[in-house]
C-alpha positions as CSV (number, residue, x, y, z in Angstrom):
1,X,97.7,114.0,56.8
2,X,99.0,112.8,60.4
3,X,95.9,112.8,63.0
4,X,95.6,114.9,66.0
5,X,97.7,113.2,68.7
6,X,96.4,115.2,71.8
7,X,93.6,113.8,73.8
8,X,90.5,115.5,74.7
9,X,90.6,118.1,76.1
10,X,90.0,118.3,80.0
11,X,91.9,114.3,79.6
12,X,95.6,113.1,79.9
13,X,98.2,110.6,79.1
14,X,100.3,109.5,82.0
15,X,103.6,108.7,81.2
16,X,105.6,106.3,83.4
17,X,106.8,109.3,85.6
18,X,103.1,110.4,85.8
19,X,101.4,107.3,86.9
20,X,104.5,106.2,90.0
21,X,103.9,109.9,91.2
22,X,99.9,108.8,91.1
23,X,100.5,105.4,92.8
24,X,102.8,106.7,95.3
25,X,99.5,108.8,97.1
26,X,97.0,106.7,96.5
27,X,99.4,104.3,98.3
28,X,99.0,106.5,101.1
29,X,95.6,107.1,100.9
30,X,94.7,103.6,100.8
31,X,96.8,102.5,103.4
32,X,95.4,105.3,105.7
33,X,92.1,104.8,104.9
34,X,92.1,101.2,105.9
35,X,94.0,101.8,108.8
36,X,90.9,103.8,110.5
37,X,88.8,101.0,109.3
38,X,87.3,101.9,105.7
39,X,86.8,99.0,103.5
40,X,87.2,99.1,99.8
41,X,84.0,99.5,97.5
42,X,83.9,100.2,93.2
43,X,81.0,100.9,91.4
44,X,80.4,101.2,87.4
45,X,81.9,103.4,85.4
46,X,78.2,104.3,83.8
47,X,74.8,104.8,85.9
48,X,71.7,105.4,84.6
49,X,71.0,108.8,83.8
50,X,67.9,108.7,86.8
51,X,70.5,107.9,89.3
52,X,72.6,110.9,89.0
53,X,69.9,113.8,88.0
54,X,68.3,115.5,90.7
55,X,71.5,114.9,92.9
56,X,73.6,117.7,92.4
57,X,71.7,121.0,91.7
58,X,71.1,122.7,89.0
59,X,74.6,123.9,88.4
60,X,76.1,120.2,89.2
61,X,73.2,118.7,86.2
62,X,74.9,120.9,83.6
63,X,78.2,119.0,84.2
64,X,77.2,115.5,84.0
65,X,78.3,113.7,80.8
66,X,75.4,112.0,79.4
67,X,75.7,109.2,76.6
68,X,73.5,108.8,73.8
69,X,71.0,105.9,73.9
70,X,72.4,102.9,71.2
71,X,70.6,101.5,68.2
72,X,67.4,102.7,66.6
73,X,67.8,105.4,69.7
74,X,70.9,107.0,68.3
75,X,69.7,110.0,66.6
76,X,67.0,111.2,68.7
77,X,69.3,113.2,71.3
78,X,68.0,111.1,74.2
79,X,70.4,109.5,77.1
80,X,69.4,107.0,79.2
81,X,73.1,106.5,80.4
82,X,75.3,109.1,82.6
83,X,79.4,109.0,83.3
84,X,80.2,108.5,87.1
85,X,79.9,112.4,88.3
86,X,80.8,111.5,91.2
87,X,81.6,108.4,94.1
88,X,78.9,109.3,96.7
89,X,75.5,109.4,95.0
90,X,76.5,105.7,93.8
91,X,77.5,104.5,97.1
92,X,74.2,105.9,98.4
93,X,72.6,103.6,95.3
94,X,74.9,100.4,96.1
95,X,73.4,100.9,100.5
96,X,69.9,100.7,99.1
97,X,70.3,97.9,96.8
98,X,72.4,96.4,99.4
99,X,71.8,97.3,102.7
100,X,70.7,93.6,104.2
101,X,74.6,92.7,103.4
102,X,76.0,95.4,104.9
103,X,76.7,95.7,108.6
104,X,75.1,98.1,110.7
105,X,78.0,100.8,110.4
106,X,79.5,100.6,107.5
107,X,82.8,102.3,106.2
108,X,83.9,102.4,102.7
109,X,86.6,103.6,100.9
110,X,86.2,104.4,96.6
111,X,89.2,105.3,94.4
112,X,87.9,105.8,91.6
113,X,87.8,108.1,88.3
114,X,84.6,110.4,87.4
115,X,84.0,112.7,84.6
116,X,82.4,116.1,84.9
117,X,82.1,118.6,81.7
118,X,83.5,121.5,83.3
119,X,85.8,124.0,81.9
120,X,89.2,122.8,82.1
121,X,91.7,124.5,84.2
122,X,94.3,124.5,86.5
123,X,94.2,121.6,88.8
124,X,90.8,121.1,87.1
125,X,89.9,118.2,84.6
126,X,87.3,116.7,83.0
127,X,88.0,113.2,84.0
128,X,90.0,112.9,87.5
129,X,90.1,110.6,90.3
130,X,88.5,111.1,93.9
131,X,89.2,109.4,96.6
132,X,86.6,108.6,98.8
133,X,85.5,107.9,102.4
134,X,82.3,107.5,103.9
135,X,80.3,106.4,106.9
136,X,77.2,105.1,107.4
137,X,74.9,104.4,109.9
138,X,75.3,106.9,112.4
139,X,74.8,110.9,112.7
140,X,77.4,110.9,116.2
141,X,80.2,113.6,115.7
142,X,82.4,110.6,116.2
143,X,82.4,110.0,112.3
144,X,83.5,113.8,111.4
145,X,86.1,113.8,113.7
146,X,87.4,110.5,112.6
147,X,87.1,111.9,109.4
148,X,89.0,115.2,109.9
149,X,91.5,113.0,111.5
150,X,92.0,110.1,108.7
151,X,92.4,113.1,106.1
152,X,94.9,115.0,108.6
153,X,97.2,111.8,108.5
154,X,96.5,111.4,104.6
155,X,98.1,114.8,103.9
156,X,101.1,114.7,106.8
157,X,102.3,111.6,105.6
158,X,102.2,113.2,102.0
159,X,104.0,116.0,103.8
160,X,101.7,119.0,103.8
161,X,102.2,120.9,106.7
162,X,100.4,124.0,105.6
163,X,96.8,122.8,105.6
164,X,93.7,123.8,107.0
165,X,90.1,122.1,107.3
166,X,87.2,124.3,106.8
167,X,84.3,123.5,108.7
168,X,80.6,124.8,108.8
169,X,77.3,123.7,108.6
170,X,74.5,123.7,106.3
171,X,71.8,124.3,108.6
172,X,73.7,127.3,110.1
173,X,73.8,128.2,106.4
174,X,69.9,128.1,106.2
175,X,69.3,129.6,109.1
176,X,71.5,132.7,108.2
177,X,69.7,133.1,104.8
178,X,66.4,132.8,106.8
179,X,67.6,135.5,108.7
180,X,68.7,137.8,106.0
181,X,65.2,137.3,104.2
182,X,65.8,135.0,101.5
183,X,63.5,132.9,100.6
184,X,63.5,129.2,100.9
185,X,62.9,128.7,97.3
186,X,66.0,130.6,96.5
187,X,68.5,129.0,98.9
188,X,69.8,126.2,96.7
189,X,70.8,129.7,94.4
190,X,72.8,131.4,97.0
191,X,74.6,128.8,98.2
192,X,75.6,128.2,95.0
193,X,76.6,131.9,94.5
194,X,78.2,131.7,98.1
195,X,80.4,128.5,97.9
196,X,82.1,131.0,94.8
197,X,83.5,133.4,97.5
198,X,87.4,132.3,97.5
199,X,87.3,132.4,94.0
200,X,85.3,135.7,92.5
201,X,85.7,137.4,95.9
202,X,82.8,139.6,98.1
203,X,82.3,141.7,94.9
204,X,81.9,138.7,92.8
205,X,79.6,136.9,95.2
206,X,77.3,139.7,95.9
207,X,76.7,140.3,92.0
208,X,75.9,137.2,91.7
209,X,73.4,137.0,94.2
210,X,71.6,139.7,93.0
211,X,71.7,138.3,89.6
212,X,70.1,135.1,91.0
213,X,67.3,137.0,92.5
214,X,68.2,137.5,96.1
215,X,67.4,141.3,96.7
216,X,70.4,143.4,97.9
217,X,69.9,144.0,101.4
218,X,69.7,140.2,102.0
219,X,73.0,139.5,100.3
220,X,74.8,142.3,102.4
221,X,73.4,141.0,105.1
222,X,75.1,137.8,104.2
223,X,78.3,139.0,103.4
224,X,78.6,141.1,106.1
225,X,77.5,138.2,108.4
226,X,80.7,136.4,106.8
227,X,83.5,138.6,108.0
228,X,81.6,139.2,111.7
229,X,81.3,136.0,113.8
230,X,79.4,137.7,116.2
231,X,76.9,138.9,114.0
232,X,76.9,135.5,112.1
233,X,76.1,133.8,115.3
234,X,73.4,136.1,116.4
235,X,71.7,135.9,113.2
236,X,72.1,132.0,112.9
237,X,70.8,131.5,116.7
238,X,67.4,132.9,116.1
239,X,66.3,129.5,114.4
240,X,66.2,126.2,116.8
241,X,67.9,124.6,113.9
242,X,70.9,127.1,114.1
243,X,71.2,126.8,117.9
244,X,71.4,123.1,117.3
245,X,73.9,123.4,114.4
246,X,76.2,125.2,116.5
247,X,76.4,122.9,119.3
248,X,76.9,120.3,116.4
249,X,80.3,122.1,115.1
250,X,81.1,122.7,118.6
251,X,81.3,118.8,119.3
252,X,83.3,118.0,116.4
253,X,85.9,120.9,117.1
254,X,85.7,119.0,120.7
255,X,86.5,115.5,119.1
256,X,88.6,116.8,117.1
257,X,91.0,118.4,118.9
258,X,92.2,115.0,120.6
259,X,92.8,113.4,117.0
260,X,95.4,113.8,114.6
261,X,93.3,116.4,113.2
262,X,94.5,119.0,116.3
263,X,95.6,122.7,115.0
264,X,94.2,121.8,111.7
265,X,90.5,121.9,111.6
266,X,88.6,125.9,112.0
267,X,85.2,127.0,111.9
268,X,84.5,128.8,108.6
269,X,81.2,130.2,108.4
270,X,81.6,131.4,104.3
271,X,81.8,128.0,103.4
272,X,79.0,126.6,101.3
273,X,79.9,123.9,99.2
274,X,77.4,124.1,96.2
275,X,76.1,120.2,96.1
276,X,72.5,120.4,97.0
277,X,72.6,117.1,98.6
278,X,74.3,118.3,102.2
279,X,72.4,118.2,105.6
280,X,74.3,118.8,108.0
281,X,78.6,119.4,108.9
282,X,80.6,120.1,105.7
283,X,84.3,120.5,105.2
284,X,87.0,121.5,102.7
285,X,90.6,121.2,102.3
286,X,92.9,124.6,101.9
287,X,96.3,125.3,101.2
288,X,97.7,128.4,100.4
289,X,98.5,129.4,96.9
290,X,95.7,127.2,95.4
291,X,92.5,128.4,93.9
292,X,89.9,125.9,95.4
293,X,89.9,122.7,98.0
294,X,92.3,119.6,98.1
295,X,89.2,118.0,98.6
296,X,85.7,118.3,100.7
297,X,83.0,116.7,102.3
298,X,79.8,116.4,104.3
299,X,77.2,115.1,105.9
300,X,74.4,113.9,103.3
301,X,71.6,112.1,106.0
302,X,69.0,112.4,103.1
303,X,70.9,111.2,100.1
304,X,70.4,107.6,100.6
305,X,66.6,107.8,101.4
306,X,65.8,109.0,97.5
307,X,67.0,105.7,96.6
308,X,65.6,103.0,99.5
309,X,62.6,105.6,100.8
310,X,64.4,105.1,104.6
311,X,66.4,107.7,106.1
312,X,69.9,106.4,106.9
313,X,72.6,109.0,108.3
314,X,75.7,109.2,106.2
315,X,78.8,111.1,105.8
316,X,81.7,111.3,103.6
317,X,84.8,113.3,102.3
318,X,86.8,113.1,99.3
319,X,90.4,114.0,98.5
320,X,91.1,115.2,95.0
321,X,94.4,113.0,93.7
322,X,94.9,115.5,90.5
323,X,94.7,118.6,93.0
324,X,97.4,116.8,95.7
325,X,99.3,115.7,92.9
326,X,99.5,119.5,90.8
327,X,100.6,121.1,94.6
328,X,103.0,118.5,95.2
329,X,104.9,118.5,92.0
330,X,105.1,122.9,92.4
331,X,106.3,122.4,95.9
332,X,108.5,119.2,95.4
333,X,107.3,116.9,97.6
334,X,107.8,114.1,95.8
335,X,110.6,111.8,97.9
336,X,113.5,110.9,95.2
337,X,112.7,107.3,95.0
338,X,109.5,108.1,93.1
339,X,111.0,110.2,90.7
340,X,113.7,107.5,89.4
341,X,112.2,105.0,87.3
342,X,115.9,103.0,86.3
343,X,116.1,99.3,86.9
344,X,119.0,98.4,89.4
345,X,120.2,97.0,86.6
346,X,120.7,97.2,82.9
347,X,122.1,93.2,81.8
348,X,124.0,93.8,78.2
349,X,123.9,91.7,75.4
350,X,127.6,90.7,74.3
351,X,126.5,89.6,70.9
352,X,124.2,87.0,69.2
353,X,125.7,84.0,71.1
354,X,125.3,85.8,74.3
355,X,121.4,86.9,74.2
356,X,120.0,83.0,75.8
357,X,122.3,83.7,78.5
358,X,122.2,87.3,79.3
359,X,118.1,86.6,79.9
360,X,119.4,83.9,82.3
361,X,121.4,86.0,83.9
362,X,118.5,88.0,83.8
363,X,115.8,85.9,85.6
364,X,118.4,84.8,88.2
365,X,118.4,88.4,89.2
366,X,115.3,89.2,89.1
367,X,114.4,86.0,91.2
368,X,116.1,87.7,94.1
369,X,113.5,90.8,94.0
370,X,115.8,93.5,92.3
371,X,114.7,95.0,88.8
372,X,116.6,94.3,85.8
373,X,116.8,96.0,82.4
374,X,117.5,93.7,79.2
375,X,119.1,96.0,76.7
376,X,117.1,94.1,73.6
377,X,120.1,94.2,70.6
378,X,123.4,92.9,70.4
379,X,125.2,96.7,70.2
380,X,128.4,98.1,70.9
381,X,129.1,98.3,74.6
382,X,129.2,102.3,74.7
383,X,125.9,102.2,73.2
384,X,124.3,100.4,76.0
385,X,126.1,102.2,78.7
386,X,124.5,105.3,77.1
387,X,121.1,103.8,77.0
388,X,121.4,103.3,80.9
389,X,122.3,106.7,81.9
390,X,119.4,107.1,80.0
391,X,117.0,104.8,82.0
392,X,119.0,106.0,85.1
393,X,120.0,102.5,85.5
394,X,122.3,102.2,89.1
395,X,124.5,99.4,87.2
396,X,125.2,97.7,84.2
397,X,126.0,94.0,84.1
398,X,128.3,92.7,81.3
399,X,128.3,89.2,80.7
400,X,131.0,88.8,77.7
401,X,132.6,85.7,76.7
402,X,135.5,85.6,79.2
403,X,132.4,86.2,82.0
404,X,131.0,83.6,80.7
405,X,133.6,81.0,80.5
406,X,134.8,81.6,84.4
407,X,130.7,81.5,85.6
408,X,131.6,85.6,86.5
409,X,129.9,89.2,85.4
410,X,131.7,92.6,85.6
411,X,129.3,95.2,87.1
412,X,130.0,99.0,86.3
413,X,128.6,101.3,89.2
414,X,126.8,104.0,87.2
415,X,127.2,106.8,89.8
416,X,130.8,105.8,90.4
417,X,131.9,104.7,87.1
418,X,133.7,101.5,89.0
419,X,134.0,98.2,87.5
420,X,134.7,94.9,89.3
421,X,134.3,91.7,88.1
422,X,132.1,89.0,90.7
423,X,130.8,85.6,90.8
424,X,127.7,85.3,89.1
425,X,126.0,83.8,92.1
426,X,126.8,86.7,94.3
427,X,125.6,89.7,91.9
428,X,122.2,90.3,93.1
429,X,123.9,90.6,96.6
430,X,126.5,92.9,95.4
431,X,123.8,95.3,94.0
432,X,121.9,95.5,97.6
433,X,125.6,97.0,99.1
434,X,126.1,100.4,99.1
């Protein structure tokens, strides 16, 4: 009986098609990235299972994929190893193993996978790629609005033109729950509940707040707070920390406005982003028509601290590739080049005699920086000319024995159906002409 072929579930294959659609943005996104100064940074594929609990609250812990301790250990159920989750907690434990190496401000860029054992869906897999930015060493509002401004030019040069980055505040967050009479034991709970609102909608949202123990009045009071900015911001100013995280938002919408990130950045105060790890500004990606973020981001000033016992500022943001990539492919943003995978040019094989110097003909080609095709078998001619409409080959090169014996090769434009016979020294020029 023929095994199951498909791969887990929440996991792909990438086909050739698959994986130049994939390198084409994180081309992008590395060469962005670098350009406002990120350096690149990797980290294990596993961490020890102490270095990712705690991190990510209670609903982030359910989702970590924890392996089974080897040997005599086996088949006791315990884990003392965990999948990456995600690329910030171990960036936060590479600075405190690490910090006397690194320079005072340090920027670092992580494109990487990590595995979470969420319920597949749209857009949403168990293992997927992030791509990762982060600062650290400073709390100025410089590094969000460099931030806003190095994802901005991610997306335009992908060609989004649609998108808009959320930005609140998780202090102004506390301070509104403070104000509506939730308790401080029961933030982390509605925030969690609250960071659902784009997705279950107000109904949704207040159910579950009431269902996580937050009394009724105090989630109205929350809700309602959501759709009146005035209210929100008389609510949120009756704490010192509120006042303060307003003026904070209001100097990275200030920054911001003279980056790249201009007419794309707005104040959202519904957004809550459920990691338990945020201090300070966070942000999120939106486009229309998708359920959830492009990708997110915050300030985390305490992260690093559980590790190295010092507090040391720190912000980051993370694009999701398998998001960008799902959007792109629906709206067709893709340019043309990365959807042809042909060679420039498929070289036949004549027959047996032929094949040592086809795979000359071959390298010589190739040696000038244009790809070339080998059809493998000595098979009739209308065979291989199939074969490269096939591989969407732009020409075919036939080197038969009268080409062979007057140093030439025919080439057969595959768009145009032309043939012409050339030199065999000038075929790699001929193929760069239009």
């Amino acid at each position: 009986m023929p095994q199951h072929t498909q791969p887990a579930r929440g996991m792909r294959d990438f086909l050739p098609e698959d994986v130049r659609r994939r390198q084409y943005v994180l081309d992008v996104v590395r060469r962005v990235y670098e350009r406002y100064g990120f350096e690149p940074l990797e980290t294990p594929t596993l961490e020890n299972i102490e270095t990712l609990t705690g991190k990510y609250g209670e609903e982030g812990n359910k989702l970590i994929f924890k392996v089974l301790r080897r040997g005599e250990h086996e088949g006791s159920g315990e884990t003392d190893l965990a999948l990456r989750y995600d690329l910030t907690v171990p960036l936060a434990r590479v600075v405190a193993e690490h910090r006397g190496k690194l320079p005072k401000f340090f920027k670092r860029y992580q494109i990487q996978p990590v595995w979470r054992a969420d319920r597949p869906a749209r857009g949403r897999f168990r293992e997927f790629y992030q791509c990762d930015l982060d600062a650290i060493g400073s709390s100025s509002p410089v590094v969000e609005a460099e931030m806003l401004a190095a994802v901005s030019d991610v997306l335009r040069e992908l060609g989004f033109k649609d998108f808009l980055i959320q930005l609140n505040h998780r202090e102004l967050l506390t301070a509104l729950l403070n104000a509506a009479g939730v308790a401080a034991n029961l933030h982390g709970e509605a925030l969690v509940a609250i960071d659902k609102l784009d997705k279950i909608g107000r109904e949704g949202v207040r159910q579950e707040l009431v269902a996580r123990g937050i009394a009724v009045t105090s989630a109205e009071t929350c809700l309602q707070a959501f759709q009146d900015l005035d209210e929100f911001n008389r609510l949120v100013s009756q704490e010192e920390r509120g006042k303060a995280a307003s003026e904070n938002i209001a100097a990275i919408l200030k920054l911001a406005a003279v980056t790249s990130a201009q007419g794309h950045v707005t104040f959202t105060p519904r957004l809550a982003r459920g990691l338990s790890y945020y201090t300070g500004a966070i942000m999120e990606v939106a486009v229309p028509d998708l359920t959830g973020s492009l990708g997110g981001g915050g300030r985390y000033d305490g992260l690093i601290g559980m590790f190295s016992g010092e507090q040391i500022p720190a912000c980051g943001f993370s694009l999701g590739l398998e998001r960008i990539l799902v959007v792109m492919a629906e709206r067709d943003m893709f340019p043309p080049a990365v959807r042809t995978s042909g060679p420039d040019i498929l070289v036949t094989i004549f027959d047996e005699a032929s094949m040592p110097d086809s795979l000359r003909l071959a390298a010589e080609i190739r040696d000038a920086g244009l790809r070339v095709e080998v059809y493998p078998e000595a098979d009739k001619l209308g065979k291989q000319f199939k074969y490269a409409s096939t591989r969407d080959a732009a020409f075919v090169g036939i080197l038969g024995p009268d080409e062979r014996a007057r140093g030439e090769v025919t080439i057969k434009n595959m768009k145009t159906g032309q043939q012409e016979t050339v030199s065999r020294a000038s075929v790699a020029e001929r193929l760069r002409q239009p």
